[in-house]
DSSP file (Angstrom, degrees, kcal/mol; ACC not computed):
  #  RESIDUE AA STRUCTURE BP1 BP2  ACC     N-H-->O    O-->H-N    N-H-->O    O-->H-N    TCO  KAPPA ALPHA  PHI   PSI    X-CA   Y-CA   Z-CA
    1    1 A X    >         0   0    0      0, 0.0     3,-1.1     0, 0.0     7,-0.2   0.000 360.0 360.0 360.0 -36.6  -23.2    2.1  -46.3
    2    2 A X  G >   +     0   0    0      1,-0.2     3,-1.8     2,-0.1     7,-0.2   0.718 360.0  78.2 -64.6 -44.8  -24.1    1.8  -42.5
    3    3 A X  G 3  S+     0   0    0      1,-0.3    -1,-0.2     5,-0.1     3,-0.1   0.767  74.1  76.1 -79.3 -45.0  -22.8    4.7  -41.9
    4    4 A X  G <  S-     0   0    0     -3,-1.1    -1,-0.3     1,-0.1     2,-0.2   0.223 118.0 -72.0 -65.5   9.4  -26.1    6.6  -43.4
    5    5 A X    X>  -     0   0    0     -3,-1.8     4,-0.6     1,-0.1     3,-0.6  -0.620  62.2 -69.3 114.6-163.6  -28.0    5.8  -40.4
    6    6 A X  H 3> S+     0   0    0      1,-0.2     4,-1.6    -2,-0.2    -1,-0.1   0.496 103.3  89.6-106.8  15.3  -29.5    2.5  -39.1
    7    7 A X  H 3> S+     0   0    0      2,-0.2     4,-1.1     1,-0.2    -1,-0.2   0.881  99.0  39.1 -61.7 -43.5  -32.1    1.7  -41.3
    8    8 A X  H <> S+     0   0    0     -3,-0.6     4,-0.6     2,-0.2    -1,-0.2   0.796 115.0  54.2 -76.3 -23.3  -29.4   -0.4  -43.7
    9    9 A X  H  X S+     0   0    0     -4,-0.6     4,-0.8     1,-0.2    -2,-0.2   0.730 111.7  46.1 -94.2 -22.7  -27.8   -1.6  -40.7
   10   10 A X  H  < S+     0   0    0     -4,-1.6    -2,-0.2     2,-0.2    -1,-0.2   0.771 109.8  48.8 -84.3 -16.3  -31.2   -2.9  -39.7
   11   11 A X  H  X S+     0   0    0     -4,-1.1     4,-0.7     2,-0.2    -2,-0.2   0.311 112.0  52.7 -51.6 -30.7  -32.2   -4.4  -42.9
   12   12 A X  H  < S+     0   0    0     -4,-0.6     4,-0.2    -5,-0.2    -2,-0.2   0.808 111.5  43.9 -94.8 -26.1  -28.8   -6.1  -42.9
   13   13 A X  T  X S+     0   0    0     -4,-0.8     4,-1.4     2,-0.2    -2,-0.2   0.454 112.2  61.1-105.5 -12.7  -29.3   -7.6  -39.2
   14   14 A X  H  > S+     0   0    0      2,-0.2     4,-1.0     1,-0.2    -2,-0.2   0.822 102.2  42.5 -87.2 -20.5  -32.7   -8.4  -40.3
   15   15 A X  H  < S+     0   0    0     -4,-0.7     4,-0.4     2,-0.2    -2,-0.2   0.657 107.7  63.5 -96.3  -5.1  -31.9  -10.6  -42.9
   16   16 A X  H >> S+     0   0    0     -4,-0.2     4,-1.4     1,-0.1     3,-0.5   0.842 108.5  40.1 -83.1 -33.3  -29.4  -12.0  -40.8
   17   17 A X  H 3< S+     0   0    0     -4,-1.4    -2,-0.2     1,-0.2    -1,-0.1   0.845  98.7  73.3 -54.9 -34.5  -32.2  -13.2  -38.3
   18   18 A X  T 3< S+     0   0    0     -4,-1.0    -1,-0.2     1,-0.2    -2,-0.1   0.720 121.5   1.6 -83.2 -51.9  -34.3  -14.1  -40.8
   19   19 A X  T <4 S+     0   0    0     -3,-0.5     2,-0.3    -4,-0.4    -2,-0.2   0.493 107.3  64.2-142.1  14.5  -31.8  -17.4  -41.5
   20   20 A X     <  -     0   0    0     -4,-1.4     2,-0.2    -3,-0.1    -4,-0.0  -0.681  68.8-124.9-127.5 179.4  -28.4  -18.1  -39.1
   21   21 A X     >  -     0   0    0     -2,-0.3     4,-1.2    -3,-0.0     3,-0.2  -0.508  43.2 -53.5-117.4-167.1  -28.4  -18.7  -36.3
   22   22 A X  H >> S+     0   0    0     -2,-0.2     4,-2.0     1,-0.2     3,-0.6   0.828 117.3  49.8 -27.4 -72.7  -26.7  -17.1  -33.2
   23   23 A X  H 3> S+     0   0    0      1,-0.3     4,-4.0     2,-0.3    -1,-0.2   0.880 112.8  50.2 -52.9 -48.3  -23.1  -16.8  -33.7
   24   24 A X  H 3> S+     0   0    0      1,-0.2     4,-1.9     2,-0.2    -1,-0.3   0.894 104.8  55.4 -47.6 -38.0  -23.6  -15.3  -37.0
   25   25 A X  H <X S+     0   0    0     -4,-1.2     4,-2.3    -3,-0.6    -2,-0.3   0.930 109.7  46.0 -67.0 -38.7  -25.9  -13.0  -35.6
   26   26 A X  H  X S+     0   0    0     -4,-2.0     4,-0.9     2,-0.2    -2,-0.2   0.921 113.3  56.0 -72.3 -41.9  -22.9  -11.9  -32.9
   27   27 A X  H  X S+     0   0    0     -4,-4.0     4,-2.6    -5,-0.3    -2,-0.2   0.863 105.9  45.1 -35.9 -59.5  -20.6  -11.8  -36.1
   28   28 A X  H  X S+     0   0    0     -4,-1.9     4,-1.1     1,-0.3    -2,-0.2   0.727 111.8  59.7 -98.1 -41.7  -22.7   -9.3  -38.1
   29   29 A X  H  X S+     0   0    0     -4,-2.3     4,-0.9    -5,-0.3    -1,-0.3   0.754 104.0  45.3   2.6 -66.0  -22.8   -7.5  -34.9
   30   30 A X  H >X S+     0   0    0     -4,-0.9     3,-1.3     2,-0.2     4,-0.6   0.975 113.2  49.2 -83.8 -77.9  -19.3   -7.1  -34.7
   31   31 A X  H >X S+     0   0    0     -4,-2.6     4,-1.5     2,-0.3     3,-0.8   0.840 107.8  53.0 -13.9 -58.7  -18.9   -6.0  -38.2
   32   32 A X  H 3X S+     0   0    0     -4,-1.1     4,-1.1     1,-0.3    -1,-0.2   0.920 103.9  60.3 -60.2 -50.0  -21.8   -3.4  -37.9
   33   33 A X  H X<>S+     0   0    0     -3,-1.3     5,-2.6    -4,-0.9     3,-1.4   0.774  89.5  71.5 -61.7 -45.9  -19.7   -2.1  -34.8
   34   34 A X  H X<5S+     0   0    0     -3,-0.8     3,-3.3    -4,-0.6    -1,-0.3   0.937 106.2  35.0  85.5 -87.9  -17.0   -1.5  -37.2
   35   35 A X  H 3<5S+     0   0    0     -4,-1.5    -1,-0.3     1,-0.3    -2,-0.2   0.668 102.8  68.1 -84.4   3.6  -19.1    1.4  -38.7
   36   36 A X  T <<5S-     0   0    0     -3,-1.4    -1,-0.3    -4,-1.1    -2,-0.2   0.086 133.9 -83.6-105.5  30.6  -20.6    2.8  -35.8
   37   37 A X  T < 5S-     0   0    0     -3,-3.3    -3,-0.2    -5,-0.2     4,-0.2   0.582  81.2 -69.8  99.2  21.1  -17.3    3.8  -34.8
   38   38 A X    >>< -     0   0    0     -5,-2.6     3,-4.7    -6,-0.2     4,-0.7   0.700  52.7 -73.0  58.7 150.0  -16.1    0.4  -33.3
   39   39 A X  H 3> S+     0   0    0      1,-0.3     4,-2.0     2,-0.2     5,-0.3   0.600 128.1  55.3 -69.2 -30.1  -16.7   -1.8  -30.4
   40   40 A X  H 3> S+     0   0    0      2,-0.2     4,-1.4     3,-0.1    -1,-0.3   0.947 119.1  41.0 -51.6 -43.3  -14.7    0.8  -27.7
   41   41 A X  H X> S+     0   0    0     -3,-4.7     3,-4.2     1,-0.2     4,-2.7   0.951 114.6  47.8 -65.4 -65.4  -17.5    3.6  -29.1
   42   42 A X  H 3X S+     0   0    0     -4,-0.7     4,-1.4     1,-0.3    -1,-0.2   0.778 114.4  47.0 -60.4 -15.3  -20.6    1.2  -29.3
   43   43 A X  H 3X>S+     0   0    0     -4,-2.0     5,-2.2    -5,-0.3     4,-0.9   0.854 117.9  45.6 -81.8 -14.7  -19.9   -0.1  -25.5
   44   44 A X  H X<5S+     0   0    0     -3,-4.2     3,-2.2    -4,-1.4    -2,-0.2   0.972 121.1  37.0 -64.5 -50.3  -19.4    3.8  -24.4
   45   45 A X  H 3<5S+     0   0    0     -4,-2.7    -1,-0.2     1,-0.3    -3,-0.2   0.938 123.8  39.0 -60.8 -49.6  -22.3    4.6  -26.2
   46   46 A X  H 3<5S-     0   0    0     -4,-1.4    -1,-0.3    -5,-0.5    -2,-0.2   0.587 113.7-116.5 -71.8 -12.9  -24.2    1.2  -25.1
   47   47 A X  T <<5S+     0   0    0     -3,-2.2     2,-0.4    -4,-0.9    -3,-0.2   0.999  71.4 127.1  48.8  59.2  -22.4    1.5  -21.0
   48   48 A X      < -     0   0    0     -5,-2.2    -1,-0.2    -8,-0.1    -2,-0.1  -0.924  69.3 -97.1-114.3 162.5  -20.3   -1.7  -21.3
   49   49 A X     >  -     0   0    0     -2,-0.4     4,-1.7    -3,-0.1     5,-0.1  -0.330  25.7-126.5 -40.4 129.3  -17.3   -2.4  -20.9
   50   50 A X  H >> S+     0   0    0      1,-0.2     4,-2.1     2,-0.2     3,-1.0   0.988 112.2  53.5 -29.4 -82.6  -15.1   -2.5  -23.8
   51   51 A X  H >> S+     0   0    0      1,-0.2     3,-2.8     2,-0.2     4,-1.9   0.799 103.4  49.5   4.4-103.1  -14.2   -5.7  -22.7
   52   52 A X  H 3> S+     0   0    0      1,-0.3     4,-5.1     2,-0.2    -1,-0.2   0.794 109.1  57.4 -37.3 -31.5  -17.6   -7.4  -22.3
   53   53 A X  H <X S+     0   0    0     -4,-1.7     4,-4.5    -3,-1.0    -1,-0.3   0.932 104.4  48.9 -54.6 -40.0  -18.5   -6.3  -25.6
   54   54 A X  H << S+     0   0    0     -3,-2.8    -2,-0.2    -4,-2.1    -1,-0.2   0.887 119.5  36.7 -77.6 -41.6  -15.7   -7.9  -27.3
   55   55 A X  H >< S+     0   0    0     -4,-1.9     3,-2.4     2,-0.2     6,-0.6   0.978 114.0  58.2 -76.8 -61.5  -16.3  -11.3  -25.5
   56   56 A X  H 3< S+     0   0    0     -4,-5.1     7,-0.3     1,-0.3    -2,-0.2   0.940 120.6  33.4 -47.9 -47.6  -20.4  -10.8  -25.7
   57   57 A X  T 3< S+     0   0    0     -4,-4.5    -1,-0.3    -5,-0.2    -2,-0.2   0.527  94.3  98.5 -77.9  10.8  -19.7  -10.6  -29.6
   58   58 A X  S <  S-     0   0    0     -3,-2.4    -3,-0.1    -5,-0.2   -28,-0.1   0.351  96.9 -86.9 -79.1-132.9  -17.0  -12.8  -29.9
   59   59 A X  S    S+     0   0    0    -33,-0.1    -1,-0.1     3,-0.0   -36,-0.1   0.695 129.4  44.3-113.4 -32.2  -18.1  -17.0  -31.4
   60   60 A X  S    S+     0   0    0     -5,-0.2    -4,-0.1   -34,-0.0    -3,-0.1   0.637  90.4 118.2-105.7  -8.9  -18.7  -17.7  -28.0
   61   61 A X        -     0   0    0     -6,-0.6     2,-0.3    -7,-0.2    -5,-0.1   0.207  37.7-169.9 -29.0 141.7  -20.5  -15.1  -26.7
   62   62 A X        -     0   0    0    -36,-0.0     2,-0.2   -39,-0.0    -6,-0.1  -0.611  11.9-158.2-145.0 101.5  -23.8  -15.0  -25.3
   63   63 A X        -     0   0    0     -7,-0.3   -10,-0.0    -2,-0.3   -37,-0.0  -0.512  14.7-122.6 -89.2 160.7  -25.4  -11.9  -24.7
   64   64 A X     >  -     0   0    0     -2,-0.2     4,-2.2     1,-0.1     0, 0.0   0.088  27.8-120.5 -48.5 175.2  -28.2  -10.9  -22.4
   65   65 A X  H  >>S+     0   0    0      2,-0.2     4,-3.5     3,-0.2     5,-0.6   0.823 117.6  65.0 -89.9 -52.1  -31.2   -9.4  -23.8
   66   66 A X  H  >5S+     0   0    0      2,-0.2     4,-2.0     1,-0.2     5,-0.2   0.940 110.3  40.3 -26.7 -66.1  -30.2   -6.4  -21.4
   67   67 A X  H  >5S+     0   0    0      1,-0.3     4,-2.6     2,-0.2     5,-0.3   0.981 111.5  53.3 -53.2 -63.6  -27.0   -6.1  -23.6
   68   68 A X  H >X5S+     0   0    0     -4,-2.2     4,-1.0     1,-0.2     3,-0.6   0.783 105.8  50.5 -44.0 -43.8  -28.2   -6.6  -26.7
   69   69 A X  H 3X5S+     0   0    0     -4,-3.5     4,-3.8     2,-0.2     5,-0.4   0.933 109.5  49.5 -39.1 -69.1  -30.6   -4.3  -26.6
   70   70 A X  H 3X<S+     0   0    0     -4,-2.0     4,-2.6    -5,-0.6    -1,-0.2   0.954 109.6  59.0 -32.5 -46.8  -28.1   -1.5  -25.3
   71   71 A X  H << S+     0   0    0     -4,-2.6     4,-0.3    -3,-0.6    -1,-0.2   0.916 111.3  36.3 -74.0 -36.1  -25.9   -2.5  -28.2
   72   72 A X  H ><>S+     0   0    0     -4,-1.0     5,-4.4    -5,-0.3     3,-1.3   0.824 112.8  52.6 -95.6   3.9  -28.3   -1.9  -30.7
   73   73 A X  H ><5S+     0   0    0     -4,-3.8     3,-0.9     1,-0.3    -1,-0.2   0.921 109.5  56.0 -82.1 -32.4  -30.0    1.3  -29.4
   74   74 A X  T 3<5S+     0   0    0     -4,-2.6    -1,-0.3    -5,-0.4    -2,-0.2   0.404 105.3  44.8 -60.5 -14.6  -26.5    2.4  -29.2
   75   75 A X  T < 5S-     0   0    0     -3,-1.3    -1,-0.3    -4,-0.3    -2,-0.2   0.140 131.8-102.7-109.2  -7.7  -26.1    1.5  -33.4
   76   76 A X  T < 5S+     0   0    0     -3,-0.9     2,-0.4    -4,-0.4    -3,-0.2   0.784  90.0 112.4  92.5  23.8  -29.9    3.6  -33.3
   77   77 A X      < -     0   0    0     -5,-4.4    -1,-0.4    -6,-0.2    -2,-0.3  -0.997  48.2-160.6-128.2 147.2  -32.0    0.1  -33.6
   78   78 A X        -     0   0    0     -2,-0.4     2,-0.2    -5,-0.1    -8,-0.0  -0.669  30.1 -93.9-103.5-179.3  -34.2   -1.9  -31.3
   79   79 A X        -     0   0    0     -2,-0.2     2,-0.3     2,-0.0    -1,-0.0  -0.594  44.3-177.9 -93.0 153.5  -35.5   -5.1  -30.8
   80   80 A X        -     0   0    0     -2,-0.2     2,-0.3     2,-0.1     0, 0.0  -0.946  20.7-141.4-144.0 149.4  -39.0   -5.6  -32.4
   81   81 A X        +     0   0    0     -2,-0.3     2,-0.1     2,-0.0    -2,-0.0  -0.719  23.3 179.9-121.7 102.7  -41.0   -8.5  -32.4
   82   82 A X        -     0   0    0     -2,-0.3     2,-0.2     1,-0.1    -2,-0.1  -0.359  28.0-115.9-145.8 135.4  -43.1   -9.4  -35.8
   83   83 A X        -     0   0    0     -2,-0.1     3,-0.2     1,-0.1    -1,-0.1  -0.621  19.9-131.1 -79.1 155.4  -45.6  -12.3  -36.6
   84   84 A X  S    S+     0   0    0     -2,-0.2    -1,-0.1     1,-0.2    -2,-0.0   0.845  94.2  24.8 -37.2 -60.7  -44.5  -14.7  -39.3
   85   85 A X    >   -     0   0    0      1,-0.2     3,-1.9    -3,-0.0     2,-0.2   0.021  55.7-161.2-119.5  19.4  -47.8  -14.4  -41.0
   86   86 A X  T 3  S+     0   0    0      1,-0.3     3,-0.4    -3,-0.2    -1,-0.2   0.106  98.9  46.4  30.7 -74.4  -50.4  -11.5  -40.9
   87   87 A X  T >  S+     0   0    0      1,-0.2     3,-1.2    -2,-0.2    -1,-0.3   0.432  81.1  96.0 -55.5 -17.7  -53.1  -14.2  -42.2
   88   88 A X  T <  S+     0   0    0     -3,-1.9    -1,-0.2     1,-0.3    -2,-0.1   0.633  99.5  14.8 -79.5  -7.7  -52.5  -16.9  -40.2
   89   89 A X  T 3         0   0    0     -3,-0.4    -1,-0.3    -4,-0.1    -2,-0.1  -0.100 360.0 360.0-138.7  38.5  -55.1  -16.3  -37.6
   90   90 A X    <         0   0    0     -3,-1.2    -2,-0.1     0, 0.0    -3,-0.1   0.346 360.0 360.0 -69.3 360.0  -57.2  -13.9  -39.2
């Protein structure tokens, strides 16, 4: 499913934001990397080190913003930032 470009793989990382917290978020990450041709492609793709990837996603991981970012422009997504509420200070 992922596979069809990143719109589902964004929809999927969105609903994980939406309600977990971190680690999950690193989880569904790691998964996702899975179908963008696994975590050796997405750090080529992203420039990290295999390595670092596997530890930034890992339970304890914590990546930088720097990284994340890389990782997901590298799955074809960015970070966005969205209000809660449209109305709420209208």
């Amino acid at each position: 499913m992922f596979r069809k470009g990143p719109e589902p793989a964004a929809d999927y990382l969105n609903s994980w934001l939406e309600d977990v917290d971190e680690t999950d978020l690193r989880l569904a990450l790691r998964a996702l990397s899975k179908a963008f041709g696994g975590v050796q492609e997405v750090a080529r793709q992203a420039d990290v080190k295999a390595h670092t990837l596997y530890r930034t996603l890992s339970e304890k991981g914590n990546p930088e913003l720097k990284t994340l970012s890389a990782i997901l422009k590298a799955m074809g997504m960015r970070l966005a930032i969205q209000p809660l509420n449209h109305h709420a200070h209208a």
